[in-house]
C-alpha positions in Angstrom: 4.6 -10.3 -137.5 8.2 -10.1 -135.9 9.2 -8.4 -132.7 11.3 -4.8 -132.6 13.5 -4.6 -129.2 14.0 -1.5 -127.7 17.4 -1.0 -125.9 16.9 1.7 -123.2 19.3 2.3 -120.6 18.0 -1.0 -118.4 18.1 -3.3 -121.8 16.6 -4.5 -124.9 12.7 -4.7 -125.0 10.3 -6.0 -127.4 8.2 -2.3 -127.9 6.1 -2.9 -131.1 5.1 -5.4 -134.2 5.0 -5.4 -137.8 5.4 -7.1 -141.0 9.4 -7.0 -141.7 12.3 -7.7 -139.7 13.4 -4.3 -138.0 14.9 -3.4 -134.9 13.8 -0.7 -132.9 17.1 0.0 -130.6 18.5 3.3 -128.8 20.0 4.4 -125.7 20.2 7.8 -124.0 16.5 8.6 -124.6 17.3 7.6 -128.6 15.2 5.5 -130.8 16.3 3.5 -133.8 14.5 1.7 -136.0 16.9 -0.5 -138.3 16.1 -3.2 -141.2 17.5 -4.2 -143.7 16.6 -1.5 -146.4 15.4 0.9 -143.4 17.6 3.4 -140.6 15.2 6.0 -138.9 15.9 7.7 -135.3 13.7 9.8 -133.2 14.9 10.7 -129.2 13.1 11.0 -126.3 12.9 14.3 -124.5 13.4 13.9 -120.5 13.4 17.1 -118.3 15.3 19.2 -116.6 16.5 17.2 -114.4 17.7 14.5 -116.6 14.2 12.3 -115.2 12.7 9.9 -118.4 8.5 9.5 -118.5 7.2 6.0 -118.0 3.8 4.9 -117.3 2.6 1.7 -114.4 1.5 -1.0 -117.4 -0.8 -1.7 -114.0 -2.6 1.0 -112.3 -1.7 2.8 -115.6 -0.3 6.3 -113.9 3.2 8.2 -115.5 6.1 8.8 -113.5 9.5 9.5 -114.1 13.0 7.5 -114.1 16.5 8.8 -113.5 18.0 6.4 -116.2 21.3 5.8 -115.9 24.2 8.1 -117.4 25.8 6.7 -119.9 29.3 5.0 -119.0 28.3 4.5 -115.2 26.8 0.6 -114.8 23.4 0.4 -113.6 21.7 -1.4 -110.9 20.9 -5.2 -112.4 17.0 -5.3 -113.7 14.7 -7.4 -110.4 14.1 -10.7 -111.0 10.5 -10.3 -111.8 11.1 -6.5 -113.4 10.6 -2.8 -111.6 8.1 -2.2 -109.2 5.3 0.3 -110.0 6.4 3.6 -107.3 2.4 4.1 -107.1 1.1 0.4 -106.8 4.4 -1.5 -106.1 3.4 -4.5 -108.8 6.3 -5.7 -110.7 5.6 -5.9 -114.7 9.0 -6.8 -116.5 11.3 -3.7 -117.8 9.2 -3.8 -121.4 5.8 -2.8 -120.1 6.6 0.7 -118.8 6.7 2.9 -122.1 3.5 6.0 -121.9 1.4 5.6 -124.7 3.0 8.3 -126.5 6.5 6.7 -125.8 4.5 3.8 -128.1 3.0 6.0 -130.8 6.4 7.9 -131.6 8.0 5.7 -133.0 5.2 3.5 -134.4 4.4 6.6 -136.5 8.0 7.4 -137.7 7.8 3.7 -138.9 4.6 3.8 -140.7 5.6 7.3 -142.6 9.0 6.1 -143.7 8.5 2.5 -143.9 5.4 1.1 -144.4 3.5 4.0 -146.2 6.2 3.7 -149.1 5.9 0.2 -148.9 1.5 0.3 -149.5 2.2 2.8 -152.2 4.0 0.4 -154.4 1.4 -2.1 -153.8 -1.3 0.3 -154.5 1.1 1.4 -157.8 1.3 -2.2 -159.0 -2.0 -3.5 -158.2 -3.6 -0.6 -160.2 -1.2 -1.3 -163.0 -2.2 -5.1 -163.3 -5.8 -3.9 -163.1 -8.2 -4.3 -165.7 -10.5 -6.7 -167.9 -12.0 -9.5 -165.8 -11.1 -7.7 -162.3 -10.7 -4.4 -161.7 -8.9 -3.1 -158.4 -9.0 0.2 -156.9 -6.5 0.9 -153.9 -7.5 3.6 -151.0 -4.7 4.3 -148.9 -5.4 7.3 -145.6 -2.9 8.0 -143.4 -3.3 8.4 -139.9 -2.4 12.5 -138.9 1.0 11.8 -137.3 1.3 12.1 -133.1 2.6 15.6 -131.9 6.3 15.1 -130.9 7.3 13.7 -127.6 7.4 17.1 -124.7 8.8 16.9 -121.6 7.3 19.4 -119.1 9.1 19.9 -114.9 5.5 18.2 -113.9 6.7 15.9 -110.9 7.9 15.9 -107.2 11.4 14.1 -106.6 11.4 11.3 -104.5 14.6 9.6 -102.9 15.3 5.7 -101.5 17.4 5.1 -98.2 17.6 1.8 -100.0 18.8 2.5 -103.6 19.6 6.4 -103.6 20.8 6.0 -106.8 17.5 5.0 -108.4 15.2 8.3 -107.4 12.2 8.8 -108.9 9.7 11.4 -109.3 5.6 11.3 -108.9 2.4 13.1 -109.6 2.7 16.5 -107.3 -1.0 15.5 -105.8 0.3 11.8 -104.7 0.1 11.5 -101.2 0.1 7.6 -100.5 3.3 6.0 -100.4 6.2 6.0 -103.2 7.5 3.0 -103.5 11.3 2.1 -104.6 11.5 0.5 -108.5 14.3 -1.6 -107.5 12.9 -3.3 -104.6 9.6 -2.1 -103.7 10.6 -0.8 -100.6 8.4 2.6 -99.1 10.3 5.9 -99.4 10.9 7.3 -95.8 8.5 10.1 -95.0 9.4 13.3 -96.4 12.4 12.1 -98.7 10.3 14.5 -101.2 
């Protein structure tokens, strides 16, 4: 199984596995999958407000990101990765894709790559079938994810330390917010 990287505005992270030796690379909320025989892209909605989806790989909650607009450089990635706004663990920048983030483009790859791919074994196997052995392929395919939304769902929250870098949270959340860059507490009522 080899790795696919996705490149997302904070850099190039290993997002899924499979059996060939694609790329999975994008930026701007874009998606591309790339091998040699293969090109497929999907993007990735954000909402109104520019703000991307992500999801804690820890405490497992969504919030959202402002990335970056393209042309202006970003902050540098925290040695140790972004800290969760709800828990404030680190997990490295490849861990905070939602699970539909994940099943996107792991679908687009399985109807234009590998589905193809298991119907020309299924084709050949059956052909070379016969006497002694006799082989019967069933192939089902998984009903494909509905496509990636992006709903105004969240409360803005903004850093005294990196105002650059807001974020927002679940509208209910009423612990602290914590800054992804550092960790760092938002100041009460920087809603």
């Amino acid at each position: 199984m080899n790795a696919r990287a996705l490149l997302l505005p904070w850099g190039t992270r290993t997002l899924l596995t499979g059996t060939t030796a694609s790329g999975l690379s994008g930026c701007g909320g874009i998606f591309e999958a790339v091998s040699d025989e293969f090109s497929t892209s999907m993007s990735v909605p954000v909402d109104s407000d520019g703000f991307l989806r992500r999801e804690c790989p820890t405490c497992e909650r969504e919030f959202k990101w402002f990335p970056t607009p393209e042309g202006q450089e970003s902050e540098p990635t925290p040695d140790g990765g972004y800290y969760c706004p709800y828990c404030a663990i680190q997990a490295a920048p490849d861990h905070w894709f939602t699970k539909a983030q994940i099943e996107q483009p792991t679908a687009v790859i399985t109807e234009e790559f590998v589905d193809p791919e298991l119907k020309r074994f299924k084709r050949e196997t059956e052909r070379h079938s016969g006497g002694l052995v006799d082989i019967d392929v069933d192939l089902s395919t998984p009903e494909p994810p509905p496509p990636l939304t992006e709903d105004d769902d969240m409360r803005r929250v903004e850093f005294a330390c990196h105002p650059n870098e807001p974020v927002k949270v679940l509208e209910d959340w009423n612990a602290p917010v914590h800054c992804l860059l550092c960790g760092t507490p938002a100041e009460p009522g920087s809603s």
